[in-house]
Backbone as CSV, one residue per row, in Angstrom:
resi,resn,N_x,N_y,N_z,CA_x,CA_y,CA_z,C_x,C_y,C_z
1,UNK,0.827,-1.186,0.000,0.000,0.000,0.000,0.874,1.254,0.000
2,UNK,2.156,1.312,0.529,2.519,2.502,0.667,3.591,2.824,-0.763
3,UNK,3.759,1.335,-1.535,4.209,1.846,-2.685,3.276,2.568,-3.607
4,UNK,2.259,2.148,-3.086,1.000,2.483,-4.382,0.566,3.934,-4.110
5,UNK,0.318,4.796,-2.641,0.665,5.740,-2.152,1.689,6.689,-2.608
6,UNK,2.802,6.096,-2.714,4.270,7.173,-3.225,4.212,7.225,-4.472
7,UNK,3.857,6.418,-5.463,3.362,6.622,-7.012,2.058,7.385,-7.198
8,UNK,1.546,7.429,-6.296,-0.075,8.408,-6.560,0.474,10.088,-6.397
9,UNK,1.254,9.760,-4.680,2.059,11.229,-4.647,2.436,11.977,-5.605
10,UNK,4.052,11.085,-6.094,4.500,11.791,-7.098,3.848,12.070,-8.311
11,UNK,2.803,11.178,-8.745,2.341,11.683,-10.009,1.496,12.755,-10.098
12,UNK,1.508,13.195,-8.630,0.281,13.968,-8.455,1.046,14.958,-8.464
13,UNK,2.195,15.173,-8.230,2.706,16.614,-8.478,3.225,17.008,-10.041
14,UNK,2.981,16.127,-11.233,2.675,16.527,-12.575,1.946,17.433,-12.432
15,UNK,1.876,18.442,-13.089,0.820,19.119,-13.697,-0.371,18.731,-14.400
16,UNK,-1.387,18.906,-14.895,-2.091,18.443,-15.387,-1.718,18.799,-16.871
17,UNK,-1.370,20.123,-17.299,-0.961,20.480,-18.979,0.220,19.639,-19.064
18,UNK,1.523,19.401,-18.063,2.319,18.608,-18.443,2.422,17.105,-19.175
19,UNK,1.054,16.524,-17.905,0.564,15.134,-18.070,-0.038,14.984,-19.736
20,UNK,-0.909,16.596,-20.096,-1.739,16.153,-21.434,-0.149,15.793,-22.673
21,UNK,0.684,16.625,-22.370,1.668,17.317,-22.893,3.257,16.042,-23.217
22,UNK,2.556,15.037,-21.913,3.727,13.705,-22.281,2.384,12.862,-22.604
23,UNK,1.261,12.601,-23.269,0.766,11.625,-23.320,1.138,11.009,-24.469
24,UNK,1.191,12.394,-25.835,1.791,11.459,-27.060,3.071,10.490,-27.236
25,UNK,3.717,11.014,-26.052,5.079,10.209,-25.934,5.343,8.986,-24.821
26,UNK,4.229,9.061,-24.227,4.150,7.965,-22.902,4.659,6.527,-23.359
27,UNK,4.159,6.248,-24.470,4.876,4.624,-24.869,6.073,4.767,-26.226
28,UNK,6.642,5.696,-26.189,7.791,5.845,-27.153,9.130,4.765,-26.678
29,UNK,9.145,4.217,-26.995,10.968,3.461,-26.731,11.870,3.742,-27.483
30,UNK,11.938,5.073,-28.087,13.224,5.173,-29.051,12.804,6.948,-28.541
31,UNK,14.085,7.165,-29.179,14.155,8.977,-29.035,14.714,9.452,-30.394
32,UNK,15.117,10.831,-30.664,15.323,11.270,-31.944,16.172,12.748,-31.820
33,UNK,17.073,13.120,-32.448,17.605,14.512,-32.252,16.243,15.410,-32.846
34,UNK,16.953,16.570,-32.913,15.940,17.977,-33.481,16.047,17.876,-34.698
35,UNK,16.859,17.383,-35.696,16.834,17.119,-37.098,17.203,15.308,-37.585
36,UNK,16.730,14.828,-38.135,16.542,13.240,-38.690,16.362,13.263,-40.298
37,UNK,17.316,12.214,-40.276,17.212,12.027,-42.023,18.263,12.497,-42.409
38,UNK,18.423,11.681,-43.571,19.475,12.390,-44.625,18.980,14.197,-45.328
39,UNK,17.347,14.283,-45.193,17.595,15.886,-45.521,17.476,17.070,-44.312
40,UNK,17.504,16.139,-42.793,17.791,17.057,-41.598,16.479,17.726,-41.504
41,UNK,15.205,17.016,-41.827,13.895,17.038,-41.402,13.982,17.506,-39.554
42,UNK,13.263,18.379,-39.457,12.931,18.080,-38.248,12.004,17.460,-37.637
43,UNK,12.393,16.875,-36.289,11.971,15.649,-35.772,10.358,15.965,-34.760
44,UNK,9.476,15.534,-35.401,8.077,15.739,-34.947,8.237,15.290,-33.401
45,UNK,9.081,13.839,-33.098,8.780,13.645,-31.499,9.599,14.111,-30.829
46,UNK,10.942,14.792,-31.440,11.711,15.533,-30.128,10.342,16.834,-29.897
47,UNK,9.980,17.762,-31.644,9.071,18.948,-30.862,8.290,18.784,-30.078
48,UNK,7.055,17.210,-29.974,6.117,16.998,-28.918,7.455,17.664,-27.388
49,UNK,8.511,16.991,-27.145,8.933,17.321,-25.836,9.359,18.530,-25.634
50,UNK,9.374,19.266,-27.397,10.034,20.396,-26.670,8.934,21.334,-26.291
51,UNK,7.930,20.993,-26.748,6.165,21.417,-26.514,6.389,21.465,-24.715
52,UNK,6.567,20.118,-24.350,5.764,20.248,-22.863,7.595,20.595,-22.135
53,UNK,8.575,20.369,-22.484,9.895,20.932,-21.676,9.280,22.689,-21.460
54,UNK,8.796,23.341,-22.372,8.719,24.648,-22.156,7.587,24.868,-20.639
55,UNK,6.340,23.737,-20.827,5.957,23.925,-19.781,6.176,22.954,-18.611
56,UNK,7.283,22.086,-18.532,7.677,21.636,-17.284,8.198,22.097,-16.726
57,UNK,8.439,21.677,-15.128,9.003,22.604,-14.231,10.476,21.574,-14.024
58,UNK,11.274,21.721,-13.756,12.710,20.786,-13.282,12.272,19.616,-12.674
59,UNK,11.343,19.493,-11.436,11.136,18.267,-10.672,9.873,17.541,-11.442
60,UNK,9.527,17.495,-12.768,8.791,16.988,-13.473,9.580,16.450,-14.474
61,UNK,10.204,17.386,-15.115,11.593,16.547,-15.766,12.360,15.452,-14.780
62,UNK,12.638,15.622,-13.963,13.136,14.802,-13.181,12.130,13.768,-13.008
63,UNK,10.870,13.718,-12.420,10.213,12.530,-12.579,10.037,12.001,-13.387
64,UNK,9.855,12.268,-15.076,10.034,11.846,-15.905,11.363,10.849,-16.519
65,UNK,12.461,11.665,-15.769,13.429,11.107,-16.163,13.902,9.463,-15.530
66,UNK,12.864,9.714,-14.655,12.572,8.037,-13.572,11.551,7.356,-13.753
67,UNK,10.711,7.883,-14.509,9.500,6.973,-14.533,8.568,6.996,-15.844
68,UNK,8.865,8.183,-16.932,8.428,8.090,-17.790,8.833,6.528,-18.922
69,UNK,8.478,7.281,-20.073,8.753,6.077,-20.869,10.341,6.255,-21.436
70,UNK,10.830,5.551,-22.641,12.576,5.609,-22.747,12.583,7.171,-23.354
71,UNK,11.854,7.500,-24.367,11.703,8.684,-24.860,11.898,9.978,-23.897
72,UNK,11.024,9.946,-22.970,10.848,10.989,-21.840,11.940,10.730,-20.940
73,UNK,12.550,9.556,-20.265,13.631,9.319,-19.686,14.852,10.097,-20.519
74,UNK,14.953,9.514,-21.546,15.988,10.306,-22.027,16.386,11.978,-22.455
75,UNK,15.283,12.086,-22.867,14.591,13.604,-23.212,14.838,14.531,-22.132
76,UNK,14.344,14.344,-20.992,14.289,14.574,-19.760,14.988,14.883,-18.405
77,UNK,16.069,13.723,-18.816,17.245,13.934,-18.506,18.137,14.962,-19.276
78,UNK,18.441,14.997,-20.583,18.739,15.647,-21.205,18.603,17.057,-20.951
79,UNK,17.753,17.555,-20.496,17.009,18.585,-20.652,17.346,19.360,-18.997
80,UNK,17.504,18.302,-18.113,17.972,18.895,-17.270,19.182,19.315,-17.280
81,UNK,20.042,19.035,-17.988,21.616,19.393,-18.159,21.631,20.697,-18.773
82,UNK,20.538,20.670,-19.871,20.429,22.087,-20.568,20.350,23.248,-19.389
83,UNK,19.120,22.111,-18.354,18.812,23.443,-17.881,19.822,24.158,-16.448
84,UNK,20.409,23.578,-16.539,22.011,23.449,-15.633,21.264,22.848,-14.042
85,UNK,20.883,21.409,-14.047,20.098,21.535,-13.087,21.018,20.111,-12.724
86,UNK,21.598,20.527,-11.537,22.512,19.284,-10.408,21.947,17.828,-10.966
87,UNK,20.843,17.795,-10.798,20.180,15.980,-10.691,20.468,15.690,-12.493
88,UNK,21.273,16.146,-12.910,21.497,15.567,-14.144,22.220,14.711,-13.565
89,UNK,23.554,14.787,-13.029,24.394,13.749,-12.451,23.713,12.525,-11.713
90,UNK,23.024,12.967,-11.110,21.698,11.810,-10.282,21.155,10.630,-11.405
91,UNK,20.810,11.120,-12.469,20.042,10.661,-13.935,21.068,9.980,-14.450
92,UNK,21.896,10.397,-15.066,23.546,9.370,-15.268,23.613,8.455,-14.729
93,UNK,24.124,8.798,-12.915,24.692,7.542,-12.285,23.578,6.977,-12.324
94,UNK,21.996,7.243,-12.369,20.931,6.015,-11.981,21.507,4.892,-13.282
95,UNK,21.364,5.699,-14.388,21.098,4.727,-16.057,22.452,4.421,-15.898
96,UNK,24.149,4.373,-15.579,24.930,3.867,-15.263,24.961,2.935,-14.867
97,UNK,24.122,2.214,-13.646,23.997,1.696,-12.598,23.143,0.123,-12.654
98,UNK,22.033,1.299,-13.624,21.006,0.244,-13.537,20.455,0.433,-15.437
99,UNK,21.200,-0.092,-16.174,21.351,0.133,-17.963,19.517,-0.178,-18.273
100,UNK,19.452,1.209,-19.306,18.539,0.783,-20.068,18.752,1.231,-21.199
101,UNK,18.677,-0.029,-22.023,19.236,0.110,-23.738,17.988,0.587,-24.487
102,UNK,18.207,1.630,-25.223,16.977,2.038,-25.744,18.009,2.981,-28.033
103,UNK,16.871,2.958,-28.482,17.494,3.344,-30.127,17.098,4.811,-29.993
104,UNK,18.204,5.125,-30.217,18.191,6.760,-30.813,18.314,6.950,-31.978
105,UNK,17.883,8.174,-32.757,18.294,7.955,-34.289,18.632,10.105,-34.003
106,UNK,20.367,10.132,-34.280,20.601,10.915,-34.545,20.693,11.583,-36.021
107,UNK,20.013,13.012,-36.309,20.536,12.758,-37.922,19.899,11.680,-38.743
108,UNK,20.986,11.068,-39.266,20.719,9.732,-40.267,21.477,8.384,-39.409
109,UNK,21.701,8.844,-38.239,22.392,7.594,-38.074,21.411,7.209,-36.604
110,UNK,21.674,5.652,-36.977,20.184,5.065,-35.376,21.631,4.596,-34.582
111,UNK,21.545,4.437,-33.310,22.173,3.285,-32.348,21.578,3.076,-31.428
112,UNK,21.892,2.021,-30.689,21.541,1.582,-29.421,22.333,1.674,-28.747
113,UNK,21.794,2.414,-26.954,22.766,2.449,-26.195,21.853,2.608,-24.752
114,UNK,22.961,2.493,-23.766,22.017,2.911,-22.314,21.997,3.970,-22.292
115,UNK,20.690,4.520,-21.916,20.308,5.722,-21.568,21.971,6.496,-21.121
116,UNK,22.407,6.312,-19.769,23.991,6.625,-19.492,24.490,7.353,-20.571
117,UNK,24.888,6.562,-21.790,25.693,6.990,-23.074,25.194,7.877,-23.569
118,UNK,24.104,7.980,-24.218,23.305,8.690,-24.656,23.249,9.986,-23.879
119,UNK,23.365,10.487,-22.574,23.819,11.689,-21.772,24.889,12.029,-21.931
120,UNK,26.040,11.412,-22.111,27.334,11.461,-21.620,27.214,12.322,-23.205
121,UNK,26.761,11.674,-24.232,27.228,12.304,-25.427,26.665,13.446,-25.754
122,UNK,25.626,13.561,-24.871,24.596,14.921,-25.380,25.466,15.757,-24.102
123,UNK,25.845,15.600,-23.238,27.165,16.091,-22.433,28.306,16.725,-23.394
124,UNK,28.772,15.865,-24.075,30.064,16.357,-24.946,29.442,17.205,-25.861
125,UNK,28.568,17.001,-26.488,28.136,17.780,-27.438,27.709,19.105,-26.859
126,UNK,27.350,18.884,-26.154,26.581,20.487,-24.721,28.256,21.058,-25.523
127,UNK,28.739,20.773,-24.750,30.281,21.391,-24.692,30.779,21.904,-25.928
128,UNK,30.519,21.311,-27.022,30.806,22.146,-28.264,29.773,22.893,-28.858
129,UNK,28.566,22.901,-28.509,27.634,23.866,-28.855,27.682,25.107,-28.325
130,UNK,28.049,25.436,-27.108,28.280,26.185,-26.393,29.879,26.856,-26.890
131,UNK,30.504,26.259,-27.303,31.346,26.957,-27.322,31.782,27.799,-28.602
132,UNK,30.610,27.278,-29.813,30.556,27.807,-30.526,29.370,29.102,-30.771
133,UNK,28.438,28.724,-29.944,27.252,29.722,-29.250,28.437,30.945,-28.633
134,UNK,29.367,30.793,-27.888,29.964,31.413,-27.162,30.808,32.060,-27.739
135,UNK,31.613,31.549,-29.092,32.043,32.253,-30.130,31.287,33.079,-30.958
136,UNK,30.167,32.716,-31.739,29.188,33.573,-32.339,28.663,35.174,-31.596
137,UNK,28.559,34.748,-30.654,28.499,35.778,-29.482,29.095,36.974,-29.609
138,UNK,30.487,36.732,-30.012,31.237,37.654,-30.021,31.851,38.657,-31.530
139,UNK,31.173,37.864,-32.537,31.365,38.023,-33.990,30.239,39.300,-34.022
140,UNK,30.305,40.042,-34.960,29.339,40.832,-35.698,28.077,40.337,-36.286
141,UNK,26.893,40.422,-36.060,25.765,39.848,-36.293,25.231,39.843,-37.705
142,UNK,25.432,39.325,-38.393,25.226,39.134,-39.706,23.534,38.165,-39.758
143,UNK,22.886,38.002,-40.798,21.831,37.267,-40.465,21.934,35.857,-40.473
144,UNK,23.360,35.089,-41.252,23.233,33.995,-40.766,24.065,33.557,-39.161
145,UNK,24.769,34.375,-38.678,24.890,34.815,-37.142,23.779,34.249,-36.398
146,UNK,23.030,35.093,-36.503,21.351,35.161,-35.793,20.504,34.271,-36.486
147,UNK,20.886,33.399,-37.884,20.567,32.137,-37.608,20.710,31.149,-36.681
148,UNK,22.121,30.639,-37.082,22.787,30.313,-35.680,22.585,30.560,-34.540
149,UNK,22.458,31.353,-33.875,22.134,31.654,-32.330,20.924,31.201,-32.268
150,UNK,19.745,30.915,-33.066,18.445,31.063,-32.963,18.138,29.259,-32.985
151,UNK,19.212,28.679,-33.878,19.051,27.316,-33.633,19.802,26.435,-32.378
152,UNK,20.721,27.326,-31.620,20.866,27.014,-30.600,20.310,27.156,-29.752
153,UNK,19.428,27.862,-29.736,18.882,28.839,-28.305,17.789,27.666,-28.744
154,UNK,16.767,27.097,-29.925,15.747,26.242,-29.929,16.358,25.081,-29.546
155,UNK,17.206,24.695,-29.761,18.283,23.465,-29.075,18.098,23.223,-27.242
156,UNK,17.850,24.175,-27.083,17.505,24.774,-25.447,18.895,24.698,-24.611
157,UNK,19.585,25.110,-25.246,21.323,25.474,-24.751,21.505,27.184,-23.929
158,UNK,20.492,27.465,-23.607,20.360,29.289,-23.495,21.298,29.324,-22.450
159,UNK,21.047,28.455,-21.370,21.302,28.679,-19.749,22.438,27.750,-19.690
160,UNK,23.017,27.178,-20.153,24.484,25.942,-19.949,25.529,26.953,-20.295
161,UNK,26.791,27.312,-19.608,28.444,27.786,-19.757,28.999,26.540,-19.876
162,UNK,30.605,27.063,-20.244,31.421,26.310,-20.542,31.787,25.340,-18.849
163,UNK,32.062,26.795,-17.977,31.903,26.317,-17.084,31.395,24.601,-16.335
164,UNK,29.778,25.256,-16.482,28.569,24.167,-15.971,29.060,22.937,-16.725
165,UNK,29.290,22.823,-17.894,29.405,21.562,-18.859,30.738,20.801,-18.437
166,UNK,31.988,22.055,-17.921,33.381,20.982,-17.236,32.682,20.579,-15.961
167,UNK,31.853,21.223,-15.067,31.697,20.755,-13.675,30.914,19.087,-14.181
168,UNK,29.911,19.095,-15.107,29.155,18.235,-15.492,29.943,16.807,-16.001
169,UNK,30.899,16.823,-16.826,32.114,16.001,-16.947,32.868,15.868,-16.204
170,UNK,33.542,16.619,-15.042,34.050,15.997,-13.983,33.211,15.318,-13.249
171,UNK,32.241,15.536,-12.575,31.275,14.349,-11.915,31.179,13.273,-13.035
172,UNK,30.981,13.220,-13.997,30.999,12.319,-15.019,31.678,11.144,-14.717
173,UNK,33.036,11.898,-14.843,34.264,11.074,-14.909,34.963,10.932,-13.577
174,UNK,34.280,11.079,-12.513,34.016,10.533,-10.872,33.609,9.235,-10.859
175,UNK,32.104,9.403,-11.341,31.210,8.575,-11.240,32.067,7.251,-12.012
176,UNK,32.191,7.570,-12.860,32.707,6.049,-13.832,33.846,5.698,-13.024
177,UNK,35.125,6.364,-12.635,36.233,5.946,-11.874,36.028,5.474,-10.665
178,UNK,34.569,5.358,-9.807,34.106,4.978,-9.088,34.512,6.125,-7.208
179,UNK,34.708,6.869,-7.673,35.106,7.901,-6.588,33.951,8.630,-6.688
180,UNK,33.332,9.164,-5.327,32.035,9.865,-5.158,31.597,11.169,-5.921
181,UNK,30.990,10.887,-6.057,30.684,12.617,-6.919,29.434,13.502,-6.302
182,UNK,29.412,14.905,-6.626,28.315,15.721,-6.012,28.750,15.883,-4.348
């Protein structure tokens, strides 16, 4: 009874627009970047998340990132790193710990991997988006400039430094060497 209790809890602190907002994605087992395909289509089920990321709050992402489906787990997690939010590291070591293999299809290319990997790389990649966000920054604004910035900023990279992204890889690379992190 009191497991069935702590699952009523937490779900009860979803939102209700959030809840309408993950339903299309509730049984997804695969995930997808922001562009797919060889002509860099953009990806209809990352926008469903980026639909309800705008109206989730951090500790909904976070529940999601534990209990949704692989889509929203991953998504979710993801998303907390964007949003420079500590329990990304929490989300790692869980899918580290305890593997769930799920297909991503970046682009044109699919793989399978544990959730884990799949952070770690949207981790590295944080790190070069940003640092080219961080370069653009400083250039003269031309309009494909402010292209650029505009597909990063929809990327949801607004709030991550170079900074946040080394602190984020050193716990990283804690966690795997097996020395405590956070």
């Amino acid at each position: 009874m009191y497991c069935l209790l702590t699952v009523c809890f937490i779900s009860a602190q979803v939102s209700h627009k959030v809840k309408a907002l993950a339903k299309p994605l509730e049984n997804i087992s695969y995930a997808e970047s922001l562009h797919i395909g060889i002509g860099g289509e953009r990806s209809v089920l990352y926008e469903e998340f980026r639909k309800l990321s705008e109206a989730a709050r951090a500790d909904e992402l976070y529940y999601f990132s534990k209990n949704g489906s692989n889509a929203l787990r991953l998504y979710s997690g993801a998303e907390l790193l964007k949003r420079n939010d500590a329990r990304f590291i929490t989300v790692y070591q869980y899918y580290l710990h305890h593997p769930l293999i799920m297909k991503y299809q970046d682009g044109c290319i699919g793989r399978k991997d544990n959730i884990a990997g799949h952070l770690k790389r949207e981790l590295y990649s944080a790190k070069e988006i940003i640092a080219v966000r961080d370069s653009l920054l400083k250039e003269k604004r031309s309009d494909f400039i402010t292209s650029q910035l505009k597909s990063i900023s929809d990327a949801g990279y607004g709030k991550l430094s170079q900074k946040n992204a080394a602190f984020y890889i050193k716990e990283i690379e804690k966690t795997e060497s097996g020395k405590p992190s956070l």
